[in-house]
LOTOR-929774 format. One line per 5 residues: for each residue z, x, y of N, C-alpha, C, CB. Coordinates in Angstrom, 1 decimal. Glycine has a CB too. Layout:
<martis>
Z/X/Y/Z/X/Y/Z/X/Y/Z/X/Y | ...
</martis>
This chain:
<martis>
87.2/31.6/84.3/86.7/31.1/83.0/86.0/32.2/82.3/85.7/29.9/83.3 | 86.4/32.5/81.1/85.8/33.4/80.1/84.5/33.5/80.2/86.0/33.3/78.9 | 83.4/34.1/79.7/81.9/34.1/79.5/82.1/33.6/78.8/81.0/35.0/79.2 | 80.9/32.5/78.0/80.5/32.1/76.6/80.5/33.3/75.3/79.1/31.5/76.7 | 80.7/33.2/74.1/80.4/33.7/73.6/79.3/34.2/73.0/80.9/33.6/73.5
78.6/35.3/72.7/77.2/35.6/72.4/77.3/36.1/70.9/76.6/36.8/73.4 | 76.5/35.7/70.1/76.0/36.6/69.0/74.4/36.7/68.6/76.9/36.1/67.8 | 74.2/37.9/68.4/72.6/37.7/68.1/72.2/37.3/66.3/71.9/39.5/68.6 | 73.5/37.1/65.8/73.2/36.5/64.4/73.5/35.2/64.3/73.8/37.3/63.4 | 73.8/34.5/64.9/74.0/33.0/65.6/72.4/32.4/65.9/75.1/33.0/67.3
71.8/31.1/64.9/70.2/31.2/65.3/69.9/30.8/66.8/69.2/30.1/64.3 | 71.1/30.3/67.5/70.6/29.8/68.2/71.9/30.0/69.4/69.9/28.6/67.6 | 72.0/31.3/69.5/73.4/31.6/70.3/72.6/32.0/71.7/74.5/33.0/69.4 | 73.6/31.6/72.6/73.1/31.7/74.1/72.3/30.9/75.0/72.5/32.6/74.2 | 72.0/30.0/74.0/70.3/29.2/75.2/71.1/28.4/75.8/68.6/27.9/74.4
72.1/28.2/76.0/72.6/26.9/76.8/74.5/27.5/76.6/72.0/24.8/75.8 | 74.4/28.0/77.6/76.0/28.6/78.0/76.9/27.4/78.0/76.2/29.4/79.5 | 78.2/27.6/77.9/79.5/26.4/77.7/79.4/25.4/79.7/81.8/27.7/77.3 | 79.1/26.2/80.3/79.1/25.6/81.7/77.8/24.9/81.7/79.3/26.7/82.9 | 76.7/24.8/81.1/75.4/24.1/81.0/74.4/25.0/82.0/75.4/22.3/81.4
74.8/26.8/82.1/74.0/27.4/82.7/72.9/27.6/81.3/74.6/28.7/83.4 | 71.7/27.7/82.3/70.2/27.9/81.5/70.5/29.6/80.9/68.5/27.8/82.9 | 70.0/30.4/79.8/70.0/31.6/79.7/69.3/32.3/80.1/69.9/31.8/79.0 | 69.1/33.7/80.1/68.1/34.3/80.6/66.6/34.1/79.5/68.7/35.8/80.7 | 66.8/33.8/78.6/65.4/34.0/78.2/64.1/32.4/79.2/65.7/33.9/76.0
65.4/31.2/78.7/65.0/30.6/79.9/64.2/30.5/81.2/65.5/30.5/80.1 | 65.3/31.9/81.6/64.7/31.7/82.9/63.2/32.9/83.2/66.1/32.0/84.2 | 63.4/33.7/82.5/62.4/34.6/82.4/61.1/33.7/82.2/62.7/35.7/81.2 | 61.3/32.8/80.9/59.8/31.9/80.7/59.5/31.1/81.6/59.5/31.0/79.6 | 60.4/30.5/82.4/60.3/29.6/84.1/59.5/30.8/84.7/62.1/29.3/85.2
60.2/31.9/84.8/59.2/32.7/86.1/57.6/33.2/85.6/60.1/34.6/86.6 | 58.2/33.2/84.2/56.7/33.9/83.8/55.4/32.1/84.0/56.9/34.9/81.4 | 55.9/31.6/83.7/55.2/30.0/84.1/54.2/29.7/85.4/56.6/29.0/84.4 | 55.9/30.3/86.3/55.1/30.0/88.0/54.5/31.7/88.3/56.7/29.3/89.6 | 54.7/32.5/87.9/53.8/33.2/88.1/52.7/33.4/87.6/54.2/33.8/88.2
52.7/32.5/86.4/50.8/32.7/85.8/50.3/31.3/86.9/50.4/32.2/83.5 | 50.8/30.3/87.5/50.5/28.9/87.8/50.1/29.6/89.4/51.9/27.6/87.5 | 50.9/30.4/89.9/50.2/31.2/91.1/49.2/32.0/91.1/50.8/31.8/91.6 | 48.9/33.0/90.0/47.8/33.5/89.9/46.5/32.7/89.1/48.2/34.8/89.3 | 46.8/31.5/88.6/45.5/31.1/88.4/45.3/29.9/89.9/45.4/30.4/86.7
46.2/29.6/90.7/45.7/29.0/91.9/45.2/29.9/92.7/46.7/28.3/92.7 | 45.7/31.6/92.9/45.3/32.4/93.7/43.6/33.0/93.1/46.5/33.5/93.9 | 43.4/32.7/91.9/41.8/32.8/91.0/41.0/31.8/91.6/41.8/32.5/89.3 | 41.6/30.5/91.8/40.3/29.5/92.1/40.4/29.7/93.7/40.5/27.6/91.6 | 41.1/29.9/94.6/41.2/29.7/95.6/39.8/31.0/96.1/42.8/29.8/95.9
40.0/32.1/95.3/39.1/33.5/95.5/37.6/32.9/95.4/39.5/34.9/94.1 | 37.6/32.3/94.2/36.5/32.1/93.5/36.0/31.0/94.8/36.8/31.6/92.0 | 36.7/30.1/95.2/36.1/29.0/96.2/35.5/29.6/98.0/37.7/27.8/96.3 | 36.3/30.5/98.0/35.9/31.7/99.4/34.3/32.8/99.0/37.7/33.3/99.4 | 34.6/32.9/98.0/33.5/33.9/97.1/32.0/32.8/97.3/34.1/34.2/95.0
32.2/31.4/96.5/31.1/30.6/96.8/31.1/30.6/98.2/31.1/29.1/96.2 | 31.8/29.7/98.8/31.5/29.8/100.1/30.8/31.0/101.4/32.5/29.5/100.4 | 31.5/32.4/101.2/30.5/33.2/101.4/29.5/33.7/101.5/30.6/33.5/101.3 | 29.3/33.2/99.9/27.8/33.8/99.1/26.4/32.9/100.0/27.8/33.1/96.8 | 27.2/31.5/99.9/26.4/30.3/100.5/26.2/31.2/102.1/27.5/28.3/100.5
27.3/31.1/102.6/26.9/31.6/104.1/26.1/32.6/104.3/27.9/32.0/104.9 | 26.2/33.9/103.1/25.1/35.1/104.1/24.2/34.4/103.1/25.1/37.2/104.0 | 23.9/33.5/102.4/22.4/33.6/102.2/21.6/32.9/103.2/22.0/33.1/100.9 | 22.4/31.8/103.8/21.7/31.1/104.8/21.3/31.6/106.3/22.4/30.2/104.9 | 22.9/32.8/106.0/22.2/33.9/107.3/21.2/34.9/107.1/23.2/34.7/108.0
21.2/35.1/106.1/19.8/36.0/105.5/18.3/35.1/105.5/20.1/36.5/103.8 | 18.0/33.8/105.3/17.3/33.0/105.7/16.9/33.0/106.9/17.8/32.2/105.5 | 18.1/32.7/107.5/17.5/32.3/109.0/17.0/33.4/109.5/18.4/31.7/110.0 | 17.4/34.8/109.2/17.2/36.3/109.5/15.6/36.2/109.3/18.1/37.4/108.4 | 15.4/36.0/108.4/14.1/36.2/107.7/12.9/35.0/108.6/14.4/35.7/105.8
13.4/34.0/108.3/12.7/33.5/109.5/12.2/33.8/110.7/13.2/32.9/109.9 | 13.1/34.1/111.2/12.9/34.6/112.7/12.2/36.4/112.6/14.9/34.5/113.6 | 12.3/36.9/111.4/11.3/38.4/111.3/9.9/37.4/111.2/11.6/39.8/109.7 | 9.8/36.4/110.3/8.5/35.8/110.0/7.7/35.4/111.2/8.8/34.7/109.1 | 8.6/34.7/112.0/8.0/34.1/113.1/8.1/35.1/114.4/8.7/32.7/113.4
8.0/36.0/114.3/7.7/37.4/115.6/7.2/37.7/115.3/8.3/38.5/116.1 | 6.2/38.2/113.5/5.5/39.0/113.1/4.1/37.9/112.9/6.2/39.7/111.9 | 4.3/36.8/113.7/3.1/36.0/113.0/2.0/36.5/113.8/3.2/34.2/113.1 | 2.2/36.9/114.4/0.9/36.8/115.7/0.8/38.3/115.7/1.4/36.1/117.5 | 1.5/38.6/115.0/1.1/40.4/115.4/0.4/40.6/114.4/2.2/41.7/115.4
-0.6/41.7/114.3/-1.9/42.6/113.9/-1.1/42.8/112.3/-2.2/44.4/115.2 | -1.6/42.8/111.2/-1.1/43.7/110.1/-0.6/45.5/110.1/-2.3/43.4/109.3 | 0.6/46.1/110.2/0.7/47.5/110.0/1.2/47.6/111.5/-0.7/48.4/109.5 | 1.4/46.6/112.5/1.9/46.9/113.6/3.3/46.3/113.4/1.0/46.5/114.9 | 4.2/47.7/114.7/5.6/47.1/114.4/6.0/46.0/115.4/6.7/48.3/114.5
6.4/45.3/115.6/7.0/44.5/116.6/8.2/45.2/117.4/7.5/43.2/115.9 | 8.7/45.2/118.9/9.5/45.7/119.5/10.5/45.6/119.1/9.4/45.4/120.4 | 11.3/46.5/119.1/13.2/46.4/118.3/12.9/46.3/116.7/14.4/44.5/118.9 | 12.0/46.5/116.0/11.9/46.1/114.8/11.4/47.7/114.0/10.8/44.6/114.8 | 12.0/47.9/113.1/11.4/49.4/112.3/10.9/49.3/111.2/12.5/50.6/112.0
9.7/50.2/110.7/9.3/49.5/109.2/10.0/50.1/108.3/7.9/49.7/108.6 | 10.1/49.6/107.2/11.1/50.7/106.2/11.2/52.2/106.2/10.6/50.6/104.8 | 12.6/52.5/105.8/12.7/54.0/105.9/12.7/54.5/107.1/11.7/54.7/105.4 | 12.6/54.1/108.2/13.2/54.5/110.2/14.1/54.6/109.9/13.2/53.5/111.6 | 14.9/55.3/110.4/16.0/55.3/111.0/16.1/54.7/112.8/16.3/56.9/110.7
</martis>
């Protein structure tokens, strides 16, 4: 079977070939479609890992903090606690 015929001075030549194939401009705006519809799922999905993270070290930074609070309760002001360095140690 022949190609369809094409003309680019025809307003509306090509979108729908004689066999009822889709054209290319078609199909280009299909891909360009699902590929914006994947990168904005692959945006929330980031964004939903990102909260969730944020939430976790702050709760492990909490509990961190806690547990410096409660070893340092009983100790003297300006003393270090064992395993523990004051700022600037290495």
């Amino acid at each position: 079977m022949p190609r369809p015929y094409f003309s680019l001075e025809a307003p509306d030549a090509g979108s729908i070939a004689a066999d009822g194939s889709v054209d290319q401009r078609a199909r280009l705006a299909a891909r360009a479609a699902e590929w914006q519809r994947r990168r904005e799922e692959k945006l929330r999905v980031r964004a939903e890992f990102a909260e969730a993270r944020a939430h976790g070290l702050a709760a492990r930074h909490a509990v961190k903090l806690a547990r410096i609070h409660a070893s340092r309760a009983g100790a003297p002001v300006g003393v270090v606690v064992e395993g523990q360095r004051r700022a600037g140690q290495r």
